[in-house]
N, CA, C and O atoms as a GROMACS GRO file, in nm:
protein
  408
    1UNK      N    1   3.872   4.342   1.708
    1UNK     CA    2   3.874   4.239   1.608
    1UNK      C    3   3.766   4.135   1.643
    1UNK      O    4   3.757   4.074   1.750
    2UNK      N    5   3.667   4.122   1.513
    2UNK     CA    6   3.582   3.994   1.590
    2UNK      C    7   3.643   3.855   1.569
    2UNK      O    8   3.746   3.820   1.513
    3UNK      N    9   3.551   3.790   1.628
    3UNK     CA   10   3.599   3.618   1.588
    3UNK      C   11   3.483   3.572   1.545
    3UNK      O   12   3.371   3.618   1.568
    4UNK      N   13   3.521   3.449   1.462
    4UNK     CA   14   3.418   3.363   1.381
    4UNK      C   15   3.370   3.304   1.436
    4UNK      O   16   3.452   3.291   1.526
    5UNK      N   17   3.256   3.221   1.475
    5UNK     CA   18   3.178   3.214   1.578
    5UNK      C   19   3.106   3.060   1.463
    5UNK      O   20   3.021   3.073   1.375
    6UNK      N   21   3.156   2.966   1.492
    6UNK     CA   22   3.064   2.829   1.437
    6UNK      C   23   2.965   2.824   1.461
    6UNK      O   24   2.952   2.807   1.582
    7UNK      N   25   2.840   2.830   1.389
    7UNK     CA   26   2.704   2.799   1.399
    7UNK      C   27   2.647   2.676   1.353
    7UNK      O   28   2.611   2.676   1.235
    8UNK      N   29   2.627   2.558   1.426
    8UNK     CA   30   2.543   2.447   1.428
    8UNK      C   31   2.391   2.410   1.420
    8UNK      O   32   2.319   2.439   1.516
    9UNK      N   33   2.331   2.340   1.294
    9UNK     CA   34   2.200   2.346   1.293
    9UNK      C   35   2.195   2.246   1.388
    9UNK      O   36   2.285   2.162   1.383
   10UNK      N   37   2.070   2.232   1.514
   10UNK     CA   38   2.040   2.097   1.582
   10UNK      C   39   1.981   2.003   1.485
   10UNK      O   40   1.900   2.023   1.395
   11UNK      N   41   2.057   1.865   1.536
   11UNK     CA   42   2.037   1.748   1.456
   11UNK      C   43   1.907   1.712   1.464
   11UNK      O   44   1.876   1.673   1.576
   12UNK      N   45   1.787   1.712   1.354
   12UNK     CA   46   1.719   1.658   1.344
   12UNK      C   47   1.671   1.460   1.394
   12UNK      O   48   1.709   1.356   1.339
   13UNK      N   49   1.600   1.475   1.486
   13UNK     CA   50   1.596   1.306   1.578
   13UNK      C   51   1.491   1.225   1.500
   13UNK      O   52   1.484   1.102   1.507
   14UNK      N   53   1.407   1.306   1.423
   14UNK     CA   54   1.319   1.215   1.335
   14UNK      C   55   1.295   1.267   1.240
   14UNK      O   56   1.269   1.388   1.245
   15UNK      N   57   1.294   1.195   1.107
   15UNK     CA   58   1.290   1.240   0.999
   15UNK      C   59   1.176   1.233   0.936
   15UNK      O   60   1.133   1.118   0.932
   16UNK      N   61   1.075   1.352   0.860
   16UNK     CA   62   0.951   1.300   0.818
   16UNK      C   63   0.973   1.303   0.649
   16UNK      O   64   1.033   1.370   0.565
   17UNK      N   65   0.878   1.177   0.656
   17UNK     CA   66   0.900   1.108   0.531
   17UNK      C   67   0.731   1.129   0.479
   17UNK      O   68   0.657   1.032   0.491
   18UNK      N   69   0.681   1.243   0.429
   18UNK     CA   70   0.557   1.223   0.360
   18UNK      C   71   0.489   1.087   0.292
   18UNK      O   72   0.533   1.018   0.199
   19UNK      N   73   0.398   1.076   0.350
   19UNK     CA   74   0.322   0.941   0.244
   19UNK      C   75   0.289   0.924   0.134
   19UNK      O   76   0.216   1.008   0.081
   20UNK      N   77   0.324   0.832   0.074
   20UNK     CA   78   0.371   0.792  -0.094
   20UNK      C   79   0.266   0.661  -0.123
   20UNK      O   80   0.264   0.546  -0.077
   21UNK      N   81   0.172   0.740  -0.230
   21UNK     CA   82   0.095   0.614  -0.242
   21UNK      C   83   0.191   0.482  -0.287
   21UNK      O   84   0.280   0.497  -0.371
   22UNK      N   85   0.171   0.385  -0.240
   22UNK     CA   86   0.190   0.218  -0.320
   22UNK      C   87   0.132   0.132  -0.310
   22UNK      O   88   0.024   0.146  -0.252
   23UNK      N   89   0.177  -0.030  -0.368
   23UNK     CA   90   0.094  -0.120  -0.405
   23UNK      C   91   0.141  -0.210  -0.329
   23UNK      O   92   0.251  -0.264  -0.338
   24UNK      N   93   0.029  -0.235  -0.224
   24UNK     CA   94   0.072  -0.440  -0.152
   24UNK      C   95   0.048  -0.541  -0.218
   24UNK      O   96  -0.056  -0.575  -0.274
   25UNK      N   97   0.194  -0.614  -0.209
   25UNK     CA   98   0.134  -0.776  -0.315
   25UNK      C   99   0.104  -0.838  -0.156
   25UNK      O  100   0.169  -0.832  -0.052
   26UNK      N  101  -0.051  -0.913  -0.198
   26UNK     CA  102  -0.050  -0.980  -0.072
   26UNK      C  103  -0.156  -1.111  -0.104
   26UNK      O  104  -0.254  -1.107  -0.179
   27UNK      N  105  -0.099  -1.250  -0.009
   27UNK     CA  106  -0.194  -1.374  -0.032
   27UNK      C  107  -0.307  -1.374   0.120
   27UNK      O  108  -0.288  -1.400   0.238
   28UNK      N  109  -0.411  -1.335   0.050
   28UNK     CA  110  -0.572  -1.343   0.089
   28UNK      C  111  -0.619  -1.461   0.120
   28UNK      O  112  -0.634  -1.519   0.012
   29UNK      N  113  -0.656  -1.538   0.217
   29UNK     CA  114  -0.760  -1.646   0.244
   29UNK      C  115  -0.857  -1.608   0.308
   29UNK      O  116  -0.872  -1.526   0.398
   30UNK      N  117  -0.952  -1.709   0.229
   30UNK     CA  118  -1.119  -1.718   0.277
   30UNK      C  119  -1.121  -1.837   0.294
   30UNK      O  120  -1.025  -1.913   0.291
   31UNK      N  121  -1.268  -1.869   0.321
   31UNK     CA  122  -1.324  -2.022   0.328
   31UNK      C  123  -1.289  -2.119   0.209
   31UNK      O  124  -1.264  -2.233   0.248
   32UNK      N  125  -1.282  -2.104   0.102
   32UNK     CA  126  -1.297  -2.122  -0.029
   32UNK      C  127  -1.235  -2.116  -0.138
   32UNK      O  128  -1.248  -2.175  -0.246
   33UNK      N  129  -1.117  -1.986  -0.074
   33UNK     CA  130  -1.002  -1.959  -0.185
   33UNK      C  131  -0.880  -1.893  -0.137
   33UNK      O  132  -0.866  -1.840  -0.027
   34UNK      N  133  -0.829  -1.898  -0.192
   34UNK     CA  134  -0.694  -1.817  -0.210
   34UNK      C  135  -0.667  -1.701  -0.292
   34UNK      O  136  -0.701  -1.706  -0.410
   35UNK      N  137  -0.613  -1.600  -0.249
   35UNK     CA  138  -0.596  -1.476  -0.333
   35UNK      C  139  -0.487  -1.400  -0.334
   35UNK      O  140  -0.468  -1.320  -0.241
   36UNK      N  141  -0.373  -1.416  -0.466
   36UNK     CA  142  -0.265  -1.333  -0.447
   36UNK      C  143  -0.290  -1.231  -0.546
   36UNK      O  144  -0.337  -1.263  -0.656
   37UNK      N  145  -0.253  -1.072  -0.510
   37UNK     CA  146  -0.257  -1.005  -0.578
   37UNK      C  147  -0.241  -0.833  -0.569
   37UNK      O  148  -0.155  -0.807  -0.486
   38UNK      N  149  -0.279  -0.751  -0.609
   38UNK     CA  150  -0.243  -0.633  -0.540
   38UNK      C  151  -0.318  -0.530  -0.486
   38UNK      O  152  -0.412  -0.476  -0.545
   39UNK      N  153  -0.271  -0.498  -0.356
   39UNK     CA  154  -0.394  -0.360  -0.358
   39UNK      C  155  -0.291  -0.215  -0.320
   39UNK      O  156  -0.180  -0.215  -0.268
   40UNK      N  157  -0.372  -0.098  -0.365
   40UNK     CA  158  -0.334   0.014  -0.344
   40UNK      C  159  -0.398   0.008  -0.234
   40UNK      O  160  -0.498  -0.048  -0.188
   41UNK      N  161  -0.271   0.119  -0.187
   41UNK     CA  162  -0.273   0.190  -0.084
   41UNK      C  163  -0.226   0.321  -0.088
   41UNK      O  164  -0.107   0.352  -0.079
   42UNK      N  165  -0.359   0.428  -0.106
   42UNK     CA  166  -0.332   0.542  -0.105
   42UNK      C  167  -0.246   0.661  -0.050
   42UNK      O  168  -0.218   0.634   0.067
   43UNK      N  169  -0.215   0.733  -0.072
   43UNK     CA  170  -0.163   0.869   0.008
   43UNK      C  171  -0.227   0.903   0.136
   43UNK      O  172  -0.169   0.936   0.240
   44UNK      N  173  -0.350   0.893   0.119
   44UNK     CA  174  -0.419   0.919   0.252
   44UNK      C  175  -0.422   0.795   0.362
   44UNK      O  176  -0.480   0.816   0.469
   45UNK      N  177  -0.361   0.665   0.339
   45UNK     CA  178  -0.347   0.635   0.441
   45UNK      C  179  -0.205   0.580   0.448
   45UNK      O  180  -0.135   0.556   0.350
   46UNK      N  181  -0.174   0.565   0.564
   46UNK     CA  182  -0.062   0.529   0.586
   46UNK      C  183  -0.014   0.381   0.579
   46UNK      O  184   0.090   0.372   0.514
   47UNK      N  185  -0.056   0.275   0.622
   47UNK     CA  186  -0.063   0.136   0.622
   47UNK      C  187  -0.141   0.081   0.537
   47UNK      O  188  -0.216   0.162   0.482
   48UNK      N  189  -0.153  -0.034   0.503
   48UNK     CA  190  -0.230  -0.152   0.419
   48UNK      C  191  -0.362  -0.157   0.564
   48UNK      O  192  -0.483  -0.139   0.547
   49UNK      N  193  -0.312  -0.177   0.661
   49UNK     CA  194  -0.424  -0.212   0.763
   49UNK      C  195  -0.520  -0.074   0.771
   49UNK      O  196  -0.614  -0.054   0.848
   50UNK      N  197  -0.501  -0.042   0.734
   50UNK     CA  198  -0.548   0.137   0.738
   50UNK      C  199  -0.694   0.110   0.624
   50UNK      O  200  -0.812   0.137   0.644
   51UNK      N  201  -0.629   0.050   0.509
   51UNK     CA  202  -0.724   0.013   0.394
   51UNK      C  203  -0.789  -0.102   0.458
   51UNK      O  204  -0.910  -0.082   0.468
   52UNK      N  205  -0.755  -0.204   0.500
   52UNK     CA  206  -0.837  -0.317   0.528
   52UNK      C  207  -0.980  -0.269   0.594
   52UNK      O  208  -1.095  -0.292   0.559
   53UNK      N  209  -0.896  -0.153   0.766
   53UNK     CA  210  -1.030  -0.115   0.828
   53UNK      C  211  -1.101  -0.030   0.801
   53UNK      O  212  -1.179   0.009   0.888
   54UNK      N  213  -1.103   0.027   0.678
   54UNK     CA  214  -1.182   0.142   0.625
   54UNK      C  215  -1.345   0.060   0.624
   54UNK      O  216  -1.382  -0.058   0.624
   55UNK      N  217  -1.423   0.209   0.622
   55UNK     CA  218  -1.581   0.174   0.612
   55UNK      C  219  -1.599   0.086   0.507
   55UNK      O  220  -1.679  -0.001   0.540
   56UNK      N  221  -1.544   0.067   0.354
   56UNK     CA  222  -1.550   0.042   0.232
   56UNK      C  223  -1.618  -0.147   0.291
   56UNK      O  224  -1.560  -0.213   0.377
   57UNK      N  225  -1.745  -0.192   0.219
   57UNK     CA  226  -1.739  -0.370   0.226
   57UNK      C  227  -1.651  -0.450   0.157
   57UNK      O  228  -1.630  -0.566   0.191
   58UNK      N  229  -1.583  -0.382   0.036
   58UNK     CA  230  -1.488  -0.468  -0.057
   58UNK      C  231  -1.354  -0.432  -0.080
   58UNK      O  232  -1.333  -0.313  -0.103
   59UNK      N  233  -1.250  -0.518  -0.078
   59UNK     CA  234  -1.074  -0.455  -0.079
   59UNK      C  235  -1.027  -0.532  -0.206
   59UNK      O  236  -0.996  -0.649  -0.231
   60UNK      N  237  -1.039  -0.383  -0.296
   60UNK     CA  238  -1.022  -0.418  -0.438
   60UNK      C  239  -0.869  -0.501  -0.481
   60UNK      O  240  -0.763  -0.463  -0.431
   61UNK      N  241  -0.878  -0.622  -0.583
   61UNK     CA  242  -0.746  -0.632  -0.579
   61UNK      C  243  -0.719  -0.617  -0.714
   61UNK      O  244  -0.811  -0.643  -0.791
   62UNK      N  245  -0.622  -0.585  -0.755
   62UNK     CA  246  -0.596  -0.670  -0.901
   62UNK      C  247  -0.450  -0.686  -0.954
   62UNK      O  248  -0.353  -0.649  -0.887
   63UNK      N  249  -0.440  -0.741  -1.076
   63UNK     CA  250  -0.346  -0.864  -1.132
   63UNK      C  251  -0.372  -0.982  -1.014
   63UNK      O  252  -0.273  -0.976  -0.942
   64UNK      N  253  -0.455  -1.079  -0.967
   64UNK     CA  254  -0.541  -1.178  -0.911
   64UNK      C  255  -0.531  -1.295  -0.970
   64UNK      O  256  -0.576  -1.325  -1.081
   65UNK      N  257  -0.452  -1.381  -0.873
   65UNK     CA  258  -0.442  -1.502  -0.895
   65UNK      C  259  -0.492  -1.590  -0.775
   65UNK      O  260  -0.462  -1.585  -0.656
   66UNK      N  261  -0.578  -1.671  -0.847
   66UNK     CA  262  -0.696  -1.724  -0.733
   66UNK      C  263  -0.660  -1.882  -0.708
   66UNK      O  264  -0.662  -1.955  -0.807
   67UNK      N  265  -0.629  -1.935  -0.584
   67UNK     CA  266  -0.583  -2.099  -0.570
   67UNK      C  267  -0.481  -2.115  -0.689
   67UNK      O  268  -0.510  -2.192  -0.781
   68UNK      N  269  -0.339  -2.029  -0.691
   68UNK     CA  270  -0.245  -2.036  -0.740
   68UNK      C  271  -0.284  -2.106  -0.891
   68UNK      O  272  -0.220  -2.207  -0.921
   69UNK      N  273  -0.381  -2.058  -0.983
   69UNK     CA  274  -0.374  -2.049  -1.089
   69UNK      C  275  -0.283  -1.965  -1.186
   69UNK      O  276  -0.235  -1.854  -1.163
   70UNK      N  277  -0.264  -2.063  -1.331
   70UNK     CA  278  -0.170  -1.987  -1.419
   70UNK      C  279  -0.275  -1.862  -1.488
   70UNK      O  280  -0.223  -1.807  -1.584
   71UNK      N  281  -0.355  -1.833  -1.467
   71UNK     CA  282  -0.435  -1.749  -1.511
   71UNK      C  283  -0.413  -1.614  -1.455
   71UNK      O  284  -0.321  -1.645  -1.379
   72UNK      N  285  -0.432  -1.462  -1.432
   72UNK     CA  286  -0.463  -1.378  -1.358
   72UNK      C  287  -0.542  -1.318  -1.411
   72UNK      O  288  -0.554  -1.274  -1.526
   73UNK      N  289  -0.626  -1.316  -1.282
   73UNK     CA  290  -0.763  -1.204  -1.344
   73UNK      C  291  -0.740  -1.002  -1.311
   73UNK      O  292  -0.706  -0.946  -1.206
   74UNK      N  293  -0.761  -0.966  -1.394
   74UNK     CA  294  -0.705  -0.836  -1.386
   74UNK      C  295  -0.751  -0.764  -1.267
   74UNK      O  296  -0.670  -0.687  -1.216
   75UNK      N  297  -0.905  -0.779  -1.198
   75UNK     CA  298  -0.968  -0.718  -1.121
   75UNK      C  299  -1.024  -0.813  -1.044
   75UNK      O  300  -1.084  -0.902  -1.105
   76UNK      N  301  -1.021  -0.820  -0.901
   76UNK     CA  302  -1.129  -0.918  -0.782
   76UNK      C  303  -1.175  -0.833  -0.714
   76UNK      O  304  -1.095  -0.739  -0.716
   77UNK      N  305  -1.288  -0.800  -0.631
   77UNK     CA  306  -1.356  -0.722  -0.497
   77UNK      C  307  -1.384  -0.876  -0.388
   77UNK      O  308  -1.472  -0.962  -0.399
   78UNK      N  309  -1.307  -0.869  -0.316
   78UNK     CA  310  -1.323  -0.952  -0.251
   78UNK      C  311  -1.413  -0.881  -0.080
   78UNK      O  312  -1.356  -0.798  -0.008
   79UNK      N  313  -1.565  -0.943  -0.046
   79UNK     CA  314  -1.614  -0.879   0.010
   79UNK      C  315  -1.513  -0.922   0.168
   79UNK      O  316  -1.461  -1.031   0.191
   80UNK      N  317  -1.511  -0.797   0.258
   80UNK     CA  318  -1.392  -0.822   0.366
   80UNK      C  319  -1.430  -0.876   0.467
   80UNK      O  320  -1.353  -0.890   0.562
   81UNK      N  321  -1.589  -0.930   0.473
   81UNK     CA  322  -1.613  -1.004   0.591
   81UNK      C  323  -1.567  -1.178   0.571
   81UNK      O  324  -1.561  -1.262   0.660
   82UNK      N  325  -1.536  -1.197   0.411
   82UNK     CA  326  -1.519  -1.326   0.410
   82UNK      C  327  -1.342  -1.352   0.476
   82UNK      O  328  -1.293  -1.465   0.484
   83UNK      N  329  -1.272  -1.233   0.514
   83UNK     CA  330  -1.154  -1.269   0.488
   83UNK      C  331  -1.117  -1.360   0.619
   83UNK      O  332  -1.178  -1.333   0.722
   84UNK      N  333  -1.038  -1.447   0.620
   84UNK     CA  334  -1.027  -1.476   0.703
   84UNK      C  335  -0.848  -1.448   0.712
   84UNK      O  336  -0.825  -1.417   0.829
   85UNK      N  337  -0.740  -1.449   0.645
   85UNK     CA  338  -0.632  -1.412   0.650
   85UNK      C  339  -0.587  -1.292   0.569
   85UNK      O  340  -0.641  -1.293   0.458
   86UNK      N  341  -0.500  -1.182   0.589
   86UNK     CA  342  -0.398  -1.150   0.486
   86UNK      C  343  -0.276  -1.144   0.523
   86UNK      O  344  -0.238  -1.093   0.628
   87UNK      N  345  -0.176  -1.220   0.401
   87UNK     CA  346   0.000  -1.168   0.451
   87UNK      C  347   0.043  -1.093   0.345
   87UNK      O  348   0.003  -1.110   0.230
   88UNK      N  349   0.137  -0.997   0.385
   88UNK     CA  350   0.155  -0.906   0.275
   88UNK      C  351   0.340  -0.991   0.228
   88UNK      O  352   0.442  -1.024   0.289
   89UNK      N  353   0.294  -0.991   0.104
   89UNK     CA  354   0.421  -1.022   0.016
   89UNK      C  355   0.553  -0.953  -0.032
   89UNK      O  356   0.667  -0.997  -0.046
   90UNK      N  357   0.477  -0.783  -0.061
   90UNK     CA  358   0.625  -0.719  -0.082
   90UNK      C  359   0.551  -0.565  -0.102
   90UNK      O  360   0.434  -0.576  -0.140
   91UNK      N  361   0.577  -0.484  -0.092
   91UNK     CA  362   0.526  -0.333  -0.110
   91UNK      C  363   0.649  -0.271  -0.183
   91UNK      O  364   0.771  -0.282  -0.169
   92UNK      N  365   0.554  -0.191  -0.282
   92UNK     CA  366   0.634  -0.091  -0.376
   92UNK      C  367   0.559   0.035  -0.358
   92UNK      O  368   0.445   0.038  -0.310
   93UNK      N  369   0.648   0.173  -0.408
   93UNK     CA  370   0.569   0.277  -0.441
   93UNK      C  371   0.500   0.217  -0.592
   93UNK      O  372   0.528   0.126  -0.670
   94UNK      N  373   0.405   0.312  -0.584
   94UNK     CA  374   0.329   0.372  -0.718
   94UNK      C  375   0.366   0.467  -0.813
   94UNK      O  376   0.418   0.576  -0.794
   95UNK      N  377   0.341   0.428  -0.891
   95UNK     CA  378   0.404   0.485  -0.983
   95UNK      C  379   0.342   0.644  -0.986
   95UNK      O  380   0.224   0.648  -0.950
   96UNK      N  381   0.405   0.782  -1.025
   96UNK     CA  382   0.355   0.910  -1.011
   96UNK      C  383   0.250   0.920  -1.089
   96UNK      O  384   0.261   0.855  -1.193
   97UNK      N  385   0.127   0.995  -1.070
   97UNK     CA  386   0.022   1.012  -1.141
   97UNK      C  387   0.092   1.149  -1.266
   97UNK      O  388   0.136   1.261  -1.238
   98UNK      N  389   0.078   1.076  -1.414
   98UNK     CA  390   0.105   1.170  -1.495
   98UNK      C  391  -0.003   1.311  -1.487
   98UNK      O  392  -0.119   1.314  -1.444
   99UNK      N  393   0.081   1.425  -1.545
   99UNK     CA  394   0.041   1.575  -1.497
   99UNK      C  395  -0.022   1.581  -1.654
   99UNK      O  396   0.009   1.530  -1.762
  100UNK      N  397  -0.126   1.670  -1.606
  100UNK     CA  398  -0.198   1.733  -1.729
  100UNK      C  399  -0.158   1.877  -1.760
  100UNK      O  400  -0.170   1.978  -1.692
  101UNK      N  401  -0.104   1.858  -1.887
  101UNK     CA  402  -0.083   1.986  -1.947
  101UNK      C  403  -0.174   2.028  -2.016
  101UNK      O  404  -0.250   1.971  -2.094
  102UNK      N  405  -0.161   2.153  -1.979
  102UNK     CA  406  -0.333   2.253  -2.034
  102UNK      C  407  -0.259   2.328  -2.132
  102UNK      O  408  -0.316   2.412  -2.202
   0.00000   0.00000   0.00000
């Protein structure tokens, strides 16, 4: 007669979580101004700091509100040697890139 014999998967100790593009709201200072607003952050990298130190000279932002104006400008390139601060405000995913049907 056999016996039933419990089989246990080993508990997984870290869980991988693929990278999900999203958007940092974050307030920017320079010499001169202030900058709240958003930047992507792609799939290919993992962190916001990831984007800051890229080769790129400019860290695109937009919905941009500059020295807490009621205005927002849809698009800023703020060049990254002027920066002198960033704090990040709140991170979301991105929204899924719609699929093309052929």
């Amino acid at each position: 007669m056999a016996t039933m014999m419990e089989m246990r998967r080993p508990e997984l100790t870290a869980s991988y979580s693929p990278a999900r593009a999203r958007w940092a709201t974050v307030r920017i200072e320079t010499d001169s101004a202030v900058y709240v607003g958003r930047v992507f952050v792609p799939e290919t990298k993992k962190r916001l700091s990831d984007v800051i130190s890229d080769e790129r000279m400019f860290l695109n932002l937009t919905q941009v509100s500059v020295n807490d104006s009621a205005s927002i400008e849809s698009f800023v390139a703020l060049n990254k040697q002027y920066v002198r601060t960033i704090r990040v405000l709140s991170e979301s995913e991105a929204a899924p890139a719609p699929r093309r049907l052929n």
